[in-house]
N, C-alpha and C positions, 0 to 999 in steps of 0.2 A: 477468117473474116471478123472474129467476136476480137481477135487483138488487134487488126489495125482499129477496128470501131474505139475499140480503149485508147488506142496508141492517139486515134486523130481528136479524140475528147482532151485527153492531158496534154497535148500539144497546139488547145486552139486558143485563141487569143481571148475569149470568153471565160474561160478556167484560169487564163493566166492573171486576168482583170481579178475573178473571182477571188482568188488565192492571194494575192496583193494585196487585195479590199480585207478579206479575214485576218491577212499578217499585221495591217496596219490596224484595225481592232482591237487587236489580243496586244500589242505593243501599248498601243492608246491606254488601254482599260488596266494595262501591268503598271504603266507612269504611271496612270490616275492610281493606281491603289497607294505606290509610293509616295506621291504628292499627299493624299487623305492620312496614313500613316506619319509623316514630317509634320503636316498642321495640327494632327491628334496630339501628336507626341508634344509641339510646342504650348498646345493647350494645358497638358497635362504634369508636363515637366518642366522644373525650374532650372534644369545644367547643363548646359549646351552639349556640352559632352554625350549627356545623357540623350538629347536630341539629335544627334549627329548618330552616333549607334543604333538609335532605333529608325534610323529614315535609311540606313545602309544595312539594317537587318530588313526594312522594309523594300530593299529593291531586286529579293530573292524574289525571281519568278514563280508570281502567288502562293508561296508557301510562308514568307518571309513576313504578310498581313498578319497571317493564321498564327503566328509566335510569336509577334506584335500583342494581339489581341488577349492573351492567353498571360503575358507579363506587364501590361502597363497599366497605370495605376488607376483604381475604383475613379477618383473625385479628379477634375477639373481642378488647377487652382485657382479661376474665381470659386466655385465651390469650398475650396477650403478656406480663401480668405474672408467669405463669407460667413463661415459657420465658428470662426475667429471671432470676428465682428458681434456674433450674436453672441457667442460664449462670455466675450466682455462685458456685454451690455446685460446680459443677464444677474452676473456676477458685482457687477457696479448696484443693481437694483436691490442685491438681494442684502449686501452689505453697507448699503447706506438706504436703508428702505425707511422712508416713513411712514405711519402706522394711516391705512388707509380705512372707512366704514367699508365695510363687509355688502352694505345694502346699494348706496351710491357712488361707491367706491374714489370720496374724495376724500382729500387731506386731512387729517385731523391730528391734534396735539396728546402726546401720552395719559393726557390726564384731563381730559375730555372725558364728561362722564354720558353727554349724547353727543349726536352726530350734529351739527349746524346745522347742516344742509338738508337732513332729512329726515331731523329728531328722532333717528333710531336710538336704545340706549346701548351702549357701548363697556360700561362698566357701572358697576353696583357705589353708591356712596358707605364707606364706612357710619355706621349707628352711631358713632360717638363723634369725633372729628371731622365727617362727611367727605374725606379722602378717598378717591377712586380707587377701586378693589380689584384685583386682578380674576377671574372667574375660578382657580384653583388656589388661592390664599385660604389658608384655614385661620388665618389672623391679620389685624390689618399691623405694619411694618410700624406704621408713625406712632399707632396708641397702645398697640400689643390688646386692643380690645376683639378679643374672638370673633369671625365672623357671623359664629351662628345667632348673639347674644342680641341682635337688633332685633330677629323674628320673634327671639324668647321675648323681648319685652313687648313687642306688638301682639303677641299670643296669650299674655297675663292681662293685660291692657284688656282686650277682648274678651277675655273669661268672667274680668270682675266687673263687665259693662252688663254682658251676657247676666251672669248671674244677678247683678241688682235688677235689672229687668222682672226676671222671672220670681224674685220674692215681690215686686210688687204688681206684678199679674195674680197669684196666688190670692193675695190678701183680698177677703169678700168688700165690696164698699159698701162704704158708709153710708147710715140708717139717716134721712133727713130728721133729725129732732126740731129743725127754727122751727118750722111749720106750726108742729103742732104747737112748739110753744107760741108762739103768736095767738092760738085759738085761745089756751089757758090764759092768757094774759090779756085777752080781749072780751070772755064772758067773764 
C-alpha cells in the first residue's frame, strides 16, 4: 500500500505542476545568473572577447557565476575612468599650482609678503632690501644680507635704548637752587 501511496503521489497532476514550476525556477534563476554575469562583465570589461568568454563561462549551471566571481576584475570602468580623471586633475594641480594662503586659502603672488584677503603674513621682508624671505633662507638671494642680521640690529637698537634709560633713572635729581636764589637776591 506505502508504494502505490508513492506511486499515485509522483504520478499526480499536482507533483507534476509542482516539478515544472521548480524546473522553470532553477532555469529562470540559472539565465538570471548568466544575464547578471554578461552585464557584470560588460561593466567591467573593455574586449568583447573578454565579455563573450565570461557570459559562456557564466552559463555553467551555477558553478560558472562562482568562477566569474573569483576572476573578474576589482573596479568597474567608470571606476577606473574616474580615478583617471582624478589622477589628472590632481597632477595638473600640483604641477601648475599657485601659491595659495594657508589661512583663507586664496590666490596669492610668490612675493606677497601678507595675504590680501586676510592680512596673514606669508613671508618675512629682508632687513635691508625688504625682499620676501623664504622661512628656511639663512640669507636673503637679492643682497646676500644674512637673515639673522635685521633682529641683530633691532636687538642693539633695544639695548642702547634700554640702557640710556636706565643711566638716566639712576642719576639722583636735581637740587632746585632758582628758589633759593631768588630769596638771596630778594633780601
Amino acid at each position: 500500500m506505502t508504494g502505490s501511496g508513492l506511486s499515485d503521489i509522483f504520478h499526480s497532476t499536482a507533483f507534476a505542476v509542482a516539478r515544472n514550476l521548480a524546473l522553470f525556477l532553477v532555469v529562470v534563476f540559472w539565465l538570471g545568473l548568466a544575464y547578471w554575469v554578461y552585464r557584470d562583465a560588460r561593466r567591467r570589461l573593455d574586449d568583447a572577447w573578454l565579455v563573450a568568454t565570461a557570459t559562456a563561462v557564466g552559463l555553467v549551471p551555477f558553478i560558472g557565476p562562482l568562477v566569474y566571481l573569483l576572476f573578474r576584475p576589482p573596479e568597474t570602468l567608470a571606476d577606473v575612468r574616474a580615478r583617471d580623471i582624478e589622477v589628472r586633475a590632481l597632477e595638473a594641480r600640483l604641477f601648475t599650482a599657485q601659491p595659495r594662503c594657508p589661512v583663507c586659502r586664496s590666490g596669492v603672488q610668490a612675493n606677497y609678503l601678507v595675504c590680501p584677503v586676510c592680512t596673514t603674513q606669508l613671508k618675512e621682508p629682508c632687513g635691508t632690501c625688504q625682499a620676501p624671505l623664504e622661512p628656511l633662507w639663512q640669507a636673503c638671494p637679492y643682497c646676500a644680507t644674512p637673515v639673522g642680521s635685521r633682529l641683530a640690529t633691532i636687538t642693539a637698537d633695544l639695548d642702547s635704548a634700554l640702557t640710556a634709560e636706565a643711566k638716566a633713572v639712576k642719576k639722583p635729581p636735581a637740587r632746585r637752587k632758582k628758589p633759593q636764589q631768588r630769596r638771596a637776591a630778594a633780601s
